[in-house]
C-alpha positions as CSV (number, residue, x, y, z in Angstrom):
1,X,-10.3,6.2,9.3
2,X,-10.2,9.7,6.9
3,X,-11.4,12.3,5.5
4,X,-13.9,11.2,2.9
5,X,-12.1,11.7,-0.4
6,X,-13.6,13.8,-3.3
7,X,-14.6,11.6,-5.7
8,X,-17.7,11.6,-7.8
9,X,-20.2,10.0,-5.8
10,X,-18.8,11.4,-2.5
11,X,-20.1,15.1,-4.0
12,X,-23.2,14.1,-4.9
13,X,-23.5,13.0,-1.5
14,X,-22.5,16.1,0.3
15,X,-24.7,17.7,-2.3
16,X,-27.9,15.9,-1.1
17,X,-27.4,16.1,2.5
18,X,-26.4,20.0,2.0
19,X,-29.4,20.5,-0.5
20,X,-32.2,17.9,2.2
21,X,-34.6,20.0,4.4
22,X,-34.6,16.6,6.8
23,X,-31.6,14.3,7.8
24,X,-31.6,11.1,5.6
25,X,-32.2,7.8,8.2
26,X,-30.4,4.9,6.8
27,X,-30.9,1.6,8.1
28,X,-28.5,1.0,11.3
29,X,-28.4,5.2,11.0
30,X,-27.2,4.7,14.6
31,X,-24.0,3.1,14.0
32,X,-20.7,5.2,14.4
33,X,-19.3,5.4,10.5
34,X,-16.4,6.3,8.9
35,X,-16.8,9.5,7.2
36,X,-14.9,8.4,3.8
37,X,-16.3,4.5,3.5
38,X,-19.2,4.7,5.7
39,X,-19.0,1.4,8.1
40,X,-17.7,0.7,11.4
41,X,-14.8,1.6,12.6
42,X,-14.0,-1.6,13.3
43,X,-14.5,-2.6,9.5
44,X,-13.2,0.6,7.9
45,X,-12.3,-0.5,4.3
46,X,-10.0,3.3,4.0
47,X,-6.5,1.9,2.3
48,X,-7.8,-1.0,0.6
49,X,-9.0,0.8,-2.8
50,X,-7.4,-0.8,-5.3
51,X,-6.6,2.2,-8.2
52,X,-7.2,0.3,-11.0
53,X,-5.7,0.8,-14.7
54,X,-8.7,0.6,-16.9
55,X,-9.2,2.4,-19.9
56,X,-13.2,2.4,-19.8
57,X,-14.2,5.5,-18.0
58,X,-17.5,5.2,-16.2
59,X,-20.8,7.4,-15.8
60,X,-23.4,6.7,-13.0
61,X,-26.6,7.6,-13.4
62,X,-28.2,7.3,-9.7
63,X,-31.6,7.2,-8.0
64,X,-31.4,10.4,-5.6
65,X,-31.5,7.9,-3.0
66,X,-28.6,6.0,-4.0
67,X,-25.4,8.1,-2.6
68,X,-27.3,8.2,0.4
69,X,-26.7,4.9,1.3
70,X,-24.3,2.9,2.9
71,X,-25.3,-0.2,0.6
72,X,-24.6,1.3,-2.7
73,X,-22.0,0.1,-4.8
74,X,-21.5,2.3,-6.7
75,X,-19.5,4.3,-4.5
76,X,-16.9,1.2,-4.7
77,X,-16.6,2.2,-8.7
78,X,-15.7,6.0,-8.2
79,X,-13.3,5.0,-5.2
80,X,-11.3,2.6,-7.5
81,X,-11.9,3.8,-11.5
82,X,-10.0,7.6,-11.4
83,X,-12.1,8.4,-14.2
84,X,-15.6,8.0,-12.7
85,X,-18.3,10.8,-13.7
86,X,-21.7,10.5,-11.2
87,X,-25.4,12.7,-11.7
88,X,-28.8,12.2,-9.8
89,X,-31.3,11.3,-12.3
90,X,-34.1,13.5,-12.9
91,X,-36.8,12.8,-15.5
92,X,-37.9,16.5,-16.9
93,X,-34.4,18.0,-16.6
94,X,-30.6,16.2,-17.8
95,X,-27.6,18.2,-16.4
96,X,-26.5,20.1,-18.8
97,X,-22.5,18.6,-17.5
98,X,-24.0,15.3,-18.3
99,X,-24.7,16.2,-21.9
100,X,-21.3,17.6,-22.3
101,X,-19.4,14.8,-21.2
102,X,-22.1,12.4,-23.6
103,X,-20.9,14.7,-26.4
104,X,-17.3,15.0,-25.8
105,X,-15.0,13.2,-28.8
106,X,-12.8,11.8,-26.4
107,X,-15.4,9.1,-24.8
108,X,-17.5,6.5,-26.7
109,X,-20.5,6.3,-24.6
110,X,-23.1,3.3,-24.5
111,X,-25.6,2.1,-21.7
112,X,-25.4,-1.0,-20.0
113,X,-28.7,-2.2,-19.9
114,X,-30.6,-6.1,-21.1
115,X,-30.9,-6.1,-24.9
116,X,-34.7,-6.9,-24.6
117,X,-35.3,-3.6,-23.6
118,X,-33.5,-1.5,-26.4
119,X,-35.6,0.0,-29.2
120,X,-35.3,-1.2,-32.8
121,X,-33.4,2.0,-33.5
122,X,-30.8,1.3,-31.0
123,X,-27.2,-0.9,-31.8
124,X,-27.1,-3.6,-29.2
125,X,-23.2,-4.6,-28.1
126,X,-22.1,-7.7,-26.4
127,X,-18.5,-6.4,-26.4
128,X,-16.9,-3.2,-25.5
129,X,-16.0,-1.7,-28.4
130,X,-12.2,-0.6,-29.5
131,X,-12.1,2.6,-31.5
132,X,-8.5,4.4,-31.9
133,X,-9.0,7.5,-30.3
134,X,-12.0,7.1,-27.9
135,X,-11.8,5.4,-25.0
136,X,-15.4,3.3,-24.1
137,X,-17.4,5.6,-21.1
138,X,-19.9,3.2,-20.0
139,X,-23.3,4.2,-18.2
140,X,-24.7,2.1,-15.5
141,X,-27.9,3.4,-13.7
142,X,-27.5,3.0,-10.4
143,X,-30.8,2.4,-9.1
144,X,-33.0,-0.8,-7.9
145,X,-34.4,-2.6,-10.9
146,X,-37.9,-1.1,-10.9
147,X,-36.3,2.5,-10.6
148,X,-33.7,1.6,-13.3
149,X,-36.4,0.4,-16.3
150,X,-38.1,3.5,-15.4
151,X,-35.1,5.8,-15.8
152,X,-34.1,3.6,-18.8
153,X,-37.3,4.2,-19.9
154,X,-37.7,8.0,-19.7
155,X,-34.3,9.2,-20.6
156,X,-34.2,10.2,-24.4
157,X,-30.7,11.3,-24.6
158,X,-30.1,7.4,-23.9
159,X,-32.5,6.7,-27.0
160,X,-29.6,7.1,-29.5
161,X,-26.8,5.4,-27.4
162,X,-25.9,1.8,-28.0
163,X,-26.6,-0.9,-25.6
164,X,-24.1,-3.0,-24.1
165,X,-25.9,-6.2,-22.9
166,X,-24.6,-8.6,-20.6
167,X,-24.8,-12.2,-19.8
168,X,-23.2,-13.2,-16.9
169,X,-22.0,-16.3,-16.3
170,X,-22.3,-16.1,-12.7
171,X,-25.0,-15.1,-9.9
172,X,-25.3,-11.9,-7.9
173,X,-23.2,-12.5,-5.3
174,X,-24.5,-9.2,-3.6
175,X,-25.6,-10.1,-0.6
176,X,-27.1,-6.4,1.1
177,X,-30.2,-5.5,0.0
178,X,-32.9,-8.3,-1.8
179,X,-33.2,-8.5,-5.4
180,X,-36.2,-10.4,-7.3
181,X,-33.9,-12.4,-9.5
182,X,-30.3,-13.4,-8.8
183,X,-28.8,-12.7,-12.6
184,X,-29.4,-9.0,-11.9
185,X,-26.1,-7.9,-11.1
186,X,-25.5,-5.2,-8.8
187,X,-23.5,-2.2,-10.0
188,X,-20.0,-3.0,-8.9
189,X,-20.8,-6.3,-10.6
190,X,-21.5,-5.0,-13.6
191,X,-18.2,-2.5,-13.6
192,X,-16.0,-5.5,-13.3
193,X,-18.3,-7.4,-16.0
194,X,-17.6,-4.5,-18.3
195,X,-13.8,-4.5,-17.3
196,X,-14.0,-8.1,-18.1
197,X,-15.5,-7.7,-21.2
198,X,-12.9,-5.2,-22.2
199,X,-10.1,-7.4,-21.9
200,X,-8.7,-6.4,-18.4
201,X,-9.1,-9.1,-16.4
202,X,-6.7,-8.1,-14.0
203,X,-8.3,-4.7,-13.1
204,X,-11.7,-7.0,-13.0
205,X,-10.3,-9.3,-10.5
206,X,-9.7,-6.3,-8.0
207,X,-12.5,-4.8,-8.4
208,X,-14.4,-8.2,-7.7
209,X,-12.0,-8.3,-4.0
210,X,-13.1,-4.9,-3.9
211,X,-16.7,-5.7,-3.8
212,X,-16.1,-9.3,-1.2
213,X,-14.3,-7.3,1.0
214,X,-16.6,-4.2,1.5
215,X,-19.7,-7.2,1.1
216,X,-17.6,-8.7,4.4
217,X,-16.9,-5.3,6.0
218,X,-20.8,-4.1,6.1
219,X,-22.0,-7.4,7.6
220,X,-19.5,-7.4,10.2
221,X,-20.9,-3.9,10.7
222,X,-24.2,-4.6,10.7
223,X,-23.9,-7.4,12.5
224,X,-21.2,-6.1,14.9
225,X,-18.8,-9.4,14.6
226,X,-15.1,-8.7,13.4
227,X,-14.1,-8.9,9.5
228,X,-12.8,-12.4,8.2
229,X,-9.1,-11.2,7.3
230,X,-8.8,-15.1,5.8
231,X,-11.2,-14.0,3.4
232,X,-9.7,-15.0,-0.5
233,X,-10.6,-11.9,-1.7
234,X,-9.0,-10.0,1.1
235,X,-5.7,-11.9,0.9
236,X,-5.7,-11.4,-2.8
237,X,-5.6,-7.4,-1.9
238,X,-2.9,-7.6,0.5
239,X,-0.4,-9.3,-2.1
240,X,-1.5,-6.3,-4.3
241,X,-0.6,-4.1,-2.2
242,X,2.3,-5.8,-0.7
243,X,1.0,-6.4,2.9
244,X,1.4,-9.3,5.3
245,X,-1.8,-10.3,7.2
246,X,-0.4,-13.2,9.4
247,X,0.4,-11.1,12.2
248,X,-2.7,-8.7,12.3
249,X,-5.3,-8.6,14.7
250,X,-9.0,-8.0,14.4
251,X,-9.8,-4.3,15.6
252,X,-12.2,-4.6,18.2
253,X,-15.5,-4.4,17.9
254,X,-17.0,-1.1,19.2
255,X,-19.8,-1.7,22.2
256,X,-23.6,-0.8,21.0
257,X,-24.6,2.7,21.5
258,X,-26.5,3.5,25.2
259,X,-30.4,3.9,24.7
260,X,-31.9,7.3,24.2
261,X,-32.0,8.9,27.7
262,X,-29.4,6.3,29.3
263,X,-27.2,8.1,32.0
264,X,-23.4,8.1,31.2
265,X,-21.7,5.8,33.4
C-alpha cells in the first residue's frame, strides 16, 4: 500500500470528507482499505497504473457523491491520464477554475454525451477532432445516468460545446454497481473509447486492463477471495511493465473484522 497520490479526483475527495458535517458510509464501509486505491489490502491495485501517453486531456464532471466511492471509475482516469482536471457539479454555481480551463486556447473542449440529446444549436462529433495547436479535453460526467441527463441538462456553459457521441461496439463490461441498459458505458469505458477514437489504441488497451484488473481487485475485496493473477488483462500489465508473475503468490486474504463489542482474543 501508499500514500494516496494527489491527483485530481483524490482532492476532491479529501475536499468532501474535510468539507462533510457526517462520515460518508460506503457499502462494505467496514473493510480495511488502502488509503491511495481504496480496496483490500489483499487486492491493493498501488503500482499497476499504467501512465499512459495520450494527448486528450480529460475533465470530470462528478455527482458529489462520486469521489466518495470506492466503485467510481473515474478515479482509474486521473490515476493513469497525467492531465486529468476533476469538479463537483453544482447546478446554480460553475467553478470559476472550471470556466478557465473551458476557455483556455490550449484545449479543445467537447462533451461526451448520446447525440439524441444535443440541441439543434450544438455540433455533434463522432470523432475526436485534430486541430494544430489544441489538444482535444474531453468532458465526461461522472454520475449515474439519471444524475448525468440532469447535469447535462442544467449546465449552460455545456450548451455551446460540441458533442462527441459514441457507439460502442461492445457492452458494459462494468460489473459494480447495476445499470438499466448495458450500452451505457461506465466512465473508464468511455475514456478508453475516446482514446480509441483518437487513434491511440495502445494507450486504450491499458486503460481497458486498467479497468479488468481494478473490476477483479474490488470483487475479490468485496467478496474476500484472492485476485485472479491469470487474468488476460492482468498479464498484459505485467509485460508493460516488465514483470514476471509465474512465481508470485496470492497475498492473503485478511480475516473479517470482530463484531462490534467482541472481546480481543
Amino acid at each position: 500500500m501508499s500514500i494516496p497520490s494527489e491527483h485530481a479526483v483524490n482532492q476532491l475527495r479529501r475536499q468532501l470528507k474535510a468539507a462533510s458535517t457526517r462520515p460518508f458510509k460506503a457499502r462494505g464501509s467496514f473493510m480495511q482499505r488502502c488509503p491511495a486505491c481504496l480496496l483490500a489490502p489483499h487486492a491493493c491495485l498501488c503500482g499497476w497504473q499504467p501512465a499512459l501517453q495520450t494527448r486528450v486531456g480529460f475533465c470530470l464532471i462528478m455527482h458529489s457523491l462520486e469521489p466518495l466511492k470506492p466503485t467510481n471509475t473515474g478515479r482509474l482516469i486521473a490515476e493513469t491520464v497525467a492531465d486529468t482536471f476533476a469538479f463537483v457539479w453544482s447546478r446554480t454555481e460553475t467553478d470559476p477554475a472550471l470556466l478557465n480551463l473551458l476557455a483556455d486556447p490550449a484545449w479543445q473542449p467537447m462533451v461526451v454525451f448520446p447525440a439524441e440529446y444535443a440541441s439543434t444549436e450544438q455540433q455533434v462529433l463522432t470523432a475526436v477532432p485534430i486541430t494544430p495547436g489544441r489538444r482535444p479535453l474531453l468532458i465526461v460526467l461522472d454520475a449515474t445516468w439519471t444524475q448525468a441527463r440532469k447535469m447535462f441538462r442544467k449546465s449552460p456553459w455545456l450548451a455551446g460545446l460540441p458533442v462527441l457521441s459514441l457507439h460502442p461496439e461492445q457492452l458494459s463490461r462494468y460489473r459494480l454497481r447495476r445499470s438499466a441498459r448495458e450500452e451505457h458505458l461506465c466512465t473508464v469505458e468511455v475514456a478508453a473509447a475516446c482514446i480509441g477514437l483518437a487513434g491511440e489504441q495502445q494507450a486504450a488497451g491499458l486503460l481497458g486492463d486498467y479497468f479488468d484488473i481494478f473490476t477483479d481487485a474490488y470483487l475479490a475485496s468485496k467478496l474476500r477471495i484472492p485476485v485472479d493473477l491469470s487474468l488476460p488483462a492482468r498479464q498484459r500489465l505485467a509485460s508493460h511493465f516488465g514483470r514476471d508473475l509465474s512465481d508470485v503468490r496470492p497475498v492473503p486474504v485478511a480475516p473479517p473484522p470482530a463484531p462490534d463489542g467482541a472481546a480481543d482474543k
